[in-house]
N, C-alpha and C positions, 0 to 999 in steps of 0.2 A: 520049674520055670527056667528056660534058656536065655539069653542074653543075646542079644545080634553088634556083634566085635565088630560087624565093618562099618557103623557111623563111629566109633571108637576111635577108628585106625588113623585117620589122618590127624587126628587131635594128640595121637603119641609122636607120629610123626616130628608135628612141628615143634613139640615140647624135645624132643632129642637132636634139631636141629639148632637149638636154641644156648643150648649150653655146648658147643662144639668147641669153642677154646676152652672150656675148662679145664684146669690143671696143666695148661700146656709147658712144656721148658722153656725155661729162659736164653733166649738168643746170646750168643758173644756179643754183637750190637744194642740189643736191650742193655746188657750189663754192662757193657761202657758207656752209654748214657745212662743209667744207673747212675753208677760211678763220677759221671762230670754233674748231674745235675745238683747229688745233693751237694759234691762240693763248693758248690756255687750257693749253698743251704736253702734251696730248692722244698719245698714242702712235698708230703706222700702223695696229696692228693694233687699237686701241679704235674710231677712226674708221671704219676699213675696217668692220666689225661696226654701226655707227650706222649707214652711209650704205649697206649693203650691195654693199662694194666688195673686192676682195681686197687683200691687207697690199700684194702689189705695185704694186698699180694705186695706192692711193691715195700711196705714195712717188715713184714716176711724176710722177702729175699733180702734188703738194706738191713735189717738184724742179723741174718744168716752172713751176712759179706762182713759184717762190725764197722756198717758206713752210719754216721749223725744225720740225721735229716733237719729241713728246718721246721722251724715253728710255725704256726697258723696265724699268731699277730701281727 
């Protein structure tokens, strides 16, 4: 039994176009608003939303830098 790949293909397509920033590096500009927002004690998920980064990524990078973020209350 063969399989017909071409109603397939456009469905991989969009699922590859979809995750296109993943894992991207962090800009000099992202990292210095990084930097100013949590000192201002900024929460992951306000930053993450400024700098267009997800809540993990920017906890991530704000661990890896040894920045404090703020609280959620």
């Amino acid at each position: 039994m063969t399989m017909d790949l071409t109603r397939i293909g456009p469905l991989w397509r969009g699922m590859a176009e979809k995750f296109e920033k993943h894992k991207q590096p962090w800009t000099a500009a992202e990292l210095e608003r990084l930097r100013t927002l949590a000192k201002k004690g900024e929460t992951a998920r306000g930053i993450g939303k400024a700098i267009k980064r997800t809540e993990e990524s920017v906890k991530d990078r704000a661990r890896l830098e040894g920045l404090t973020l703020g609280s959620p209350r």
